[in-house]
C-alpha positions, 0 to 999 in steps of 0.5 A, a space after each residue: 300284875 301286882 298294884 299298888 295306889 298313891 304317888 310313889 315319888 321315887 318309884 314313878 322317877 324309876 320308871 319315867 327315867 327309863 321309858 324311853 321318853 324324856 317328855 315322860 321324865 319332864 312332866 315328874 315335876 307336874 305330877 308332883 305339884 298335881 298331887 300336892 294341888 289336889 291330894 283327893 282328887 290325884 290318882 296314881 297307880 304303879 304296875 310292878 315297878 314296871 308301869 304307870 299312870 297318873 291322873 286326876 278324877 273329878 266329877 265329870 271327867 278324869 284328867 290323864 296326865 301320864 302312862 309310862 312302861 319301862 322300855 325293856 317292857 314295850 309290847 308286852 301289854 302293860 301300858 293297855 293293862 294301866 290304861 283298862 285299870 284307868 276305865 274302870 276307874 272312870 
């Protein structure tokens, strides 16, 4: 699985517009005011144009805003693979 870190505005719209969950589509625009808020702390990582997550770490917690896989992919272990990523970075 190949990753790659940092809000990608385009590519996460991708991905959100087509995971089957129009609240994941909604939340685009907090993701983007997040970033923006806190460009240090907003953590962003996009799994294959496939999945991702977003989310902010601080210093005594990690704030998960999202995880969204593509709906062709549920079930084949991309949303459990961004969430073990996410750990690791906590």
């Amino acid at each position: 699985m190949k990753v790659k870190r940092g809000f990608n505005e385009p590519e996460v719209l991708e991905i959100a517009r087509n995971c089957g969950s129009k609240s994941v589509t909604g939340s685009i625009a907090w993701l983007r005011r997040a970033h923006f808020n806190n460009p240090d702390k907003f953590i962003c990582e996009i799994a294959d144009d496939v999945a991702f997550w977003a989310s902010d770490l601080c210093k005594t917690h990690m704030r998960l805003y999202e995880i969204a896989v593509r709906e062709e992919y549920h079930g084949k272990g991309y949303g459990k693979a961004m969430l073990m990523r996410m750990m690791k970075v906590c």
